[in-house]
N, C-alpha and C positions, 0 to 999 in steps of 0.2 A: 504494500500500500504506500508504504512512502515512497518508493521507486514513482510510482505513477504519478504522486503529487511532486515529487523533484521534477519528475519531467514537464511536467504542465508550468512550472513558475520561470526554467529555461525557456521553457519556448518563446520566440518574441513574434511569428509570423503574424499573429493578430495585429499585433499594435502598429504593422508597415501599414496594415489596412485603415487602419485608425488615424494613420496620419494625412496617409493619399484621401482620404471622407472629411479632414479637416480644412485641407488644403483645400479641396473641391468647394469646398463649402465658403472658404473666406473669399475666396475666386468670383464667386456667382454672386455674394452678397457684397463684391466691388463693383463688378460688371453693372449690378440693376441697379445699384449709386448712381454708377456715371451714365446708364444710359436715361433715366431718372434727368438725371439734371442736364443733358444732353437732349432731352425729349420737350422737357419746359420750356427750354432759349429756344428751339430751332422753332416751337409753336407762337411764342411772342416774335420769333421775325417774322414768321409766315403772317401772323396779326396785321403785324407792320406794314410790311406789303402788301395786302389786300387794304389796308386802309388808305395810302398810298393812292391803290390802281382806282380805287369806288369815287376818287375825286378830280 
């Protein structure tokens, strides 16, 4: 029994996965930031210019 649980607290395979699930994750919640605030500006210019062209 203790063999089994030696083994188990050696093992590190899970936590590579744990970190590529982190990494993925800080990834996606920059990406929808900037396109977020990327999505705002480009619709206040588009504003812009349509107010522009209506005059």
């Amino acid at each position: 029994m203790t063999m089994i649980f030696s083994r188990f607290v050696k093992d590190e395979s899970g936590a590579t996965a744990i970190e590529y699930g982190l990494i993925a994750s800080l990834i996606s919640i920059a990406a929808i930031a900037a396109f977020t605030t990327v999505g705002s500006k480009l619709s206040a210019t588009f504003g812009y210019v349509a107010g522009q062209l209506n005059t």
